[in-house]
C-alpha positions as CSV (number, residue, x, y, z in Angstrom):
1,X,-40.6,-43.9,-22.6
2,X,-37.2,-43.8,-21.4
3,X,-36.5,-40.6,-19.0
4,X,-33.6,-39.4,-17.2
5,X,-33.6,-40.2,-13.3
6,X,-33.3,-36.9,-12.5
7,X,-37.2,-36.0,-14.0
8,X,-38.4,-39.1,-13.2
9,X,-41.1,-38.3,-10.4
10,X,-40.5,-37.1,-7.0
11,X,-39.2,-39.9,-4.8
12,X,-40.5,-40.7,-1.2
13,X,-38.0,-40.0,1.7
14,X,-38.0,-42.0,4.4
15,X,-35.2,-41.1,7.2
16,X,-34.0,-38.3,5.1
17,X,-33.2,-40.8,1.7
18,X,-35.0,-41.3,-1.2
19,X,-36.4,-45.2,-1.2
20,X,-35.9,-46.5,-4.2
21,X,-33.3,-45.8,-7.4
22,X,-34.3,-45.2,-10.5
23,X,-32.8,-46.5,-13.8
24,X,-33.5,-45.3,-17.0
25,X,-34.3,-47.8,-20.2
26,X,-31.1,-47.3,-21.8
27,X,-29.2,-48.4,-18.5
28,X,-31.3,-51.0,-17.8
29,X,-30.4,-52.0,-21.4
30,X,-26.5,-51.5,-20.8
31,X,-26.6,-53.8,-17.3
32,X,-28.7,-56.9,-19.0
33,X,-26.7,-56.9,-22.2
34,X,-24.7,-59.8,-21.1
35,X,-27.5,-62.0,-19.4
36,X,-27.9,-65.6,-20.1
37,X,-31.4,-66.8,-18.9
38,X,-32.3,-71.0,-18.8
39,X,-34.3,-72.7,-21.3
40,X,-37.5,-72.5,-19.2
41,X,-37.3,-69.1,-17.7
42,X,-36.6,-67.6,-21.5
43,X,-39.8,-69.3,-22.0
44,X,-41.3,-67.4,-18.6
45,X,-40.0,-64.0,-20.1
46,X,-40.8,-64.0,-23.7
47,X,-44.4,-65.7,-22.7
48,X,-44.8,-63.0,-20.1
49,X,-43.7,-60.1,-22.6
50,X,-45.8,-61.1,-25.7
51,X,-48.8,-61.0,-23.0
52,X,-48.1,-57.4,-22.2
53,X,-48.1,-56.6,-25.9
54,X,-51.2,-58.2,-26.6
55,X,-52.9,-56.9,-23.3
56,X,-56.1,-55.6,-25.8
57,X,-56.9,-59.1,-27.0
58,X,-56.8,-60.3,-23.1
59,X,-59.4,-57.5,-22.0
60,X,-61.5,-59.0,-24.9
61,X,-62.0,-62.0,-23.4
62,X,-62.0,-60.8,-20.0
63,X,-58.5,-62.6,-18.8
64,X,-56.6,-60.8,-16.6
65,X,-52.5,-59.8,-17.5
66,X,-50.1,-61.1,-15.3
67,X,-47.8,-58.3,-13.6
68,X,-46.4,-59.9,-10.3
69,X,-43.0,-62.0,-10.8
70,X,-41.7,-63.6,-7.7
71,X,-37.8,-65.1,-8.4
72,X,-36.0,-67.4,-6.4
73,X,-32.8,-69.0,-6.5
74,X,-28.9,-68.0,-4.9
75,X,-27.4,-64.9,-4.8
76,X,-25.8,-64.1,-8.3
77,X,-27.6,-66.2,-10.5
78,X,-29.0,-63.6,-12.6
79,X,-32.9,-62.7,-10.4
80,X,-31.5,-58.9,-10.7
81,X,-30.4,-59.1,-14.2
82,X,-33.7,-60.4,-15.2
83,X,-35.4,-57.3,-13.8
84,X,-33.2,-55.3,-15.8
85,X,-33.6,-57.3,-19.0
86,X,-37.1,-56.9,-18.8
87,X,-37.9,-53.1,-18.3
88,X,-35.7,-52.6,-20.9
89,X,-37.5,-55.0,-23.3
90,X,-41.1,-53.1,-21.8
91,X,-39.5,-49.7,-22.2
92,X,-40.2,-49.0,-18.7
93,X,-37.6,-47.6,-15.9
94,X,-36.6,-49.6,-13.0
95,X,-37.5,-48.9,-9.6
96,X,-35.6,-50.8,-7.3
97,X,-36.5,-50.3,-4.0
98,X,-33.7,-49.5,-1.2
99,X,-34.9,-52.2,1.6
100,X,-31.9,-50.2,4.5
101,X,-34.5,-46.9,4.0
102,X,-37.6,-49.0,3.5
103,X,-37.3,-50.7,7.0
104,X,-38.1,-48.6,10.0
105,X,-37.2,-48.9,13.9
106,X,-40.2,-47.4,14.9
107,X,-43.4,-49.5,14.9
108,X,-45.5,-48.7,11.8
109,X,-42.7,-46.9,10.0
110,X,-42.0,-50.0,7.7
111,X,-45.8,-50.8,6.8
112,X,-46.1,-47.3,6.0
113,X,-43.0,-46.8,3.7
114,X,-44.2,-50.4,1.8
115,X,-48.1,-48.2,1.0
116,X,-46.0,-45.3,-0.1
117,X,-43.2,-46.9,-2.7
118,X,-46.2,-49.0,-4.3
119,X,-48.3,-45.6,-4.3
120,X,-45.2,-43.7,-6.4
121,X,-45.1,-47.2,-8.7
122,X,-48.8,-46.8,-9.5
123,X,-48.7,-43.5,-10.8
124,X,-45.1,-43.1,-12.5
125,X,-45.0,-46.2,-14.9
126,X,-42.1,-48.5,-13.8
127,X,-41.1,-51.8,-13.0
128,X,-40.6,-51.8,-9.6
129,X,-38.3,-54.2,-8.0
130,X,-37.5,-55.6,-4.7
131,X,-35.2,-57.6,-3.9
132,X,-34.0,-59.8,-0.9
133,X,-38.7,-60.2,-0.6
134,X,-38.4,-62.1,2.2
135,X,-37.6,-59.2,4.6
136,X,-40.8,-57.8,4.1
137,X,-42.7,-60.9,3.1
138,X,-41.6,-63.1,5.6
139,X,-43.8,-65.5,7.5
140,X,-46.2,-64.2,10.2
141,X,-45.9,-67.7,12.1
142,X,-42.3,-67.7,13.3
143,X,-41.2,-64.1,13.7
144,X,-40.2,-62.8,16.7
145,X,-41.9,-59.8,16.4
146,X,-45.0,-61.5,14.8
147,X,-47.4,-58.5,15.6
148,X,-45.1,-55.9,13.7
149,X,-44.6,-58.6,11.1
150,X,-48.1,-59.4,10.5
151,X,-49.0,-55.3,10.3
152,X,-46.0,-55.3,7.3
153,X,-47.2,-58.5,5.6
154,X,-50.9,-57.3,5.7
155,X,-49.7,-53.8,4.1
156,X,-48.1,-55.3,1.3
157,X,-51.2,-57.8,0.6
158,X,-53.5,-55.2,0.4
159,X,-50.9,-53.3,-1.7
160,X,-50.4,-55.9,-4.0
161,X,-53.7,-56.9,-4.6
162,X,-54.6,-53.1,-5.4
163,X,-51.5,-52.9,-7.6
164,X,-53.4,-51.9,-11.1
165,X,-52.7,-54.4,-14.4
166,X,-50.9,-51.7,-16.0
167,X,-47.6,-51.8,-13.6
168,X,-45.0,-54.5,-13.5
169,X,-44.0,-55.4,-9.9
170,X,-40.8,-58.0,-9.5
171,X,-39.5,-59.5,-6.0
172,X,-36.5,-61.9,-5.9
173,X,-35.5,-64.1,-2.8
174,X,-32.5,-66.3,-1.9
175,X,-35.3,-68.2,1.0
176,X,-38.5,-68.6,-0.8
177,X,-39.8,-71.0,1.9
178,X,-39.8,-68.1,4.2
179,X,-42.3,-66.6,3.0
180,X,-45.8,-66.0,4.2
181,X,-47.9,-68.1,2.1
182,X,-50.8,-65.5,1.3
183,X,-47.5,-63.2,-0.4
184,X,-46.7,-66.4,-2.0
185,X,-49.9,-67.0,-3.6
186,X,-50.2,-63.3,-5.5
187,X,-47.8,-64.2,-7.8
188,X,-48.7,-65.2,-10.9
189,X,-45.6,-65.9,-12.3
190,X,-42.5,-67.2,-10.7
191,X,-39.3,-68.3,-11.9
192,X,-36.4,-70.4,-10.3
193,X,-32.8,-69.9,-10.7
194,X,-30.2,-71.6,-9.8
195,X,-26.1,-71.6,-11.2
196,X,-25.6,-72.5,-14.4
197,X,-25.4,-75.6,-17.0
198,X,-22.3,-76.6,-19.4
199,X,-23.9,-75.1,-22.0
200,X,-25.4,-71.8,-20.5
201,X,-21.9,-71.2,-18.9
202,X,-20.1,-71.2,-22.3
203,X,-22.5,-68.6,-23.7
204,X,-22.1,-66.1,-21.0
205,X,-18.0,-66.5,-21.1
206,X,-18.1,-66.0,-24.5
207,X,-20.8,-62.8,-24.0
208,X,-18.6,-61.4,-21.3
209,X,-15.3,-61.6,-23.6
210,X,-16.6,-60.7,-27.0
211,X,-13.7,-59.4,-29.0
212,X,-11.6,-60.1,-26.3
213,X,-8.0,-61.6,-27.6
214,X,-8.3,-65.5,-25.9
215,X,-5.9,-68.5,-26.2
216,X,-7.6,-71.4,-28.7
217,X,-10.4,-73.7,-26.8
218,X,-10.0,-71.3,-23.8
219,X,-14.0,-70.6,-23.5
220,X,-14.6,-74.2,-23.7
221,X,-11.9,-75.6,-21.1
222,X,-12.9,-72.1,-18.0
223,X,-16.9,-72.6,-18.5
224,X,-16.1,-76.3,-17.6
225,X,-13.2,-75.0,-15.1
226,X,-16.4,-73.1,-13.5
227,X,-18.8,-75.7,-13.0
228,X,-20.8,-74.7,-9.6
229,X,-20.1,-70.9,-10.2
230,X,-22.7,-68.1,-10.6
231,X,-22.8,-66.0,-13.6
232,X,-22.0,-63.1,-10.6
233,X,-18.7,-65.5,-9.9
234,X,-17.4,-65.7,-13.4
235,X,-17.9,-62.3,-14.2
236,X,-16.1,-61.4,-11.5
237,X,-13.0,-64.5,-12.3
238,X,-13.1,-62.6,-16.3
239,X,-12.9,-59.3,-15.0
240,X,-9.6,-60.1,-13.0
241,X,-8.2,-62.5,-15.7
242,X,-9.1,-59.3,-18.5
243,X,-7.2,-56.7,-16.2
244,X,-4.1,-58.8,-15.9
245,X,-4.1,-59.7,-19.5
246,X,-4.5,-56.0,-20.2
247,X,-1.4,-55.2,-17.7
248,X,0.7,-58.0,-19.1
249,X,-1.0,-57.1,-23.3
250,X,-1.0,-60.3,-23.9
251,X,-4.1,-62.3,-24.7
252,X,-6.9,-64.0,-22.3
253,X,-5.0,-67.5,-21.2
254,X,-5.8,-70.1,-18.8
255,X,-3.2,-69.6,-16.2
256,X,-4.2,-65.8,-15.9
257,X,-8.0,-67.5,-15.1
258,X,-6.4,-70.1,-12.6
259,X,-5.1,-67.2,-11.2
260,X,-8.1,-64.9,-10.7
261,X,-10.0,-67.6,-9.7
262,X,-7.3,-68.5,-6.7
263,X,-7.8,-64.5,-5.8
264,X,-11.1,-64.6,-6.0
265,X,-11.9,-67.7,-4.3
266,X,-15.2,-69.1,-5.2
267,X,-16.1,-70.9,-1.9
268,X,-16.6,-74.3,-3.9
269,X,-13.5,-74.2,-6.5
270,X,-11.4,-73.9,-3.7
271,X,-12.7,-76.6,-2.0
272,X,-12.5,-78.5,-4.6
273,X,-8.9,-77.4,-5.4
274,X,-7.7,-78.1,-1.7
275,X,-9.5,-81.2,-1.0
């Protein structure tokens, strides 16, 4: 089912710019290969994808498919990656929806743009995804433009509860309780992230470095070096301890990690390192 972004539908414009990018299978498939979900939200996913392959033993007994997915949790801890993951595993592109051409100065604009990406979603088969939700979603009690907010949030209900079983829509938030309670409640599946345990941090270092020539124990001593990092952090730290390994051709050592991680200066490790 996988097509080339270039064929893939017409895009809305909005501003002059398309409003959403489109990924085909095979790169969703290339940007998920390293991702390390938790225990329970593994569970969430493979649950969520067996449904979608049994949807014909569902309509038999009248029970609807699920096909809303809110996530929540920090920034990098894998919300994106998830989206990716799983419109490659449905064999479905990616729609991920540009919020800087979604939302409009002019009154209406926004509201508008939110009917017409869900519109292109319902008729090109897609996961679409939108990330940082809450912009669109937010509260309509405590806004300072509450009527302009309400009009949004009152789009996207109705679009959401129009949104046919056959497509597959994903939002992910870093401020979950921001959101307006009736969004909240047309999700039927959610899924919390957060950064990662001992043991989840090992398998994603030793994902990211593969073949990668390492010192002995190296894996073992920088996922426990990283405790309190995002997967986003640490793929960042490998990156910069790979290229100066590469530079240098020697292999993957600890004091080339120390030193990307001084450079790259996760908030927390250095902290840590200077307290």
């Amino acid at each position: 089912m996988s097509k080339n972004r270039r064929n893939y539908g017409k895009m809305p414009l909005t501003k002059g710019i398309e409003m959403a990018l489109v990924y085909s299978v095979k790169e969703c498939g290339q940007r998920a290969r390293h991702i390390v979900l938790s225990p329970e939200n593994r569970l969430i996913t493979n649950e969520f994808l067996k449904i979608i392959d049994m949807k014909e033993q569902f309509a038999v007994h009248n029970v609807p498919v699920p096909n809303k997915i809110m996530m929540f949790g920090p920034p990098g801890t894998g919300k994106t990656l998830t989206a990716f993951h799983l419109a490659h595993q449905l064999e479905l592109p990616l729609v991920t929806v540009r919020l800087d051409a979604l939302i409009h100065a002019h009154l209406g604009e926004t509201g508008s743009n939110v009917r017409k990406i869900f519109e292109y979603a319902r008729i090109e088969p897609c996961v679409l995804f939108m990330d940082e939700f809450d912009a669109v979603a937010r509260t309509r009690d405590n806004n300072d433009e509450v009527k302009e907010m309400a009009r949004v949030v009152n789009t996207l209900l109705q679009c959401l509860d129009e949104f046919p079983e056959h497509c597959i829509f994903i939002a992910a938030t870093n401020l979950e309780t921001e959101l307006d309670n009736a969004i909240w409640r047309r999700f039927d599946t959610k899924m919390v992230y957060g950064n990662p345990a001992a043991e989840l941090r090992l398998e994603y270092m030793e994902r990211l470095c593969g073949e990668f020539p390492c010192e002995s124990g190296l894996l073992t001593w920088a996922s426990a070096e990283m405790e309190g990092c995002s997967y986003a952090d640490m793929e960042q730290i490998m990156l910069k301890a790979k290229r100066k390994a590469i530079i240098d051709d020697i292999p993957l050592s600890r004091l080339l990690i120390e030193l990307s991680i001084q450079e790259y200066r996760p908030y927390h490790l250095i902290a840590s390192m200077q307290g």
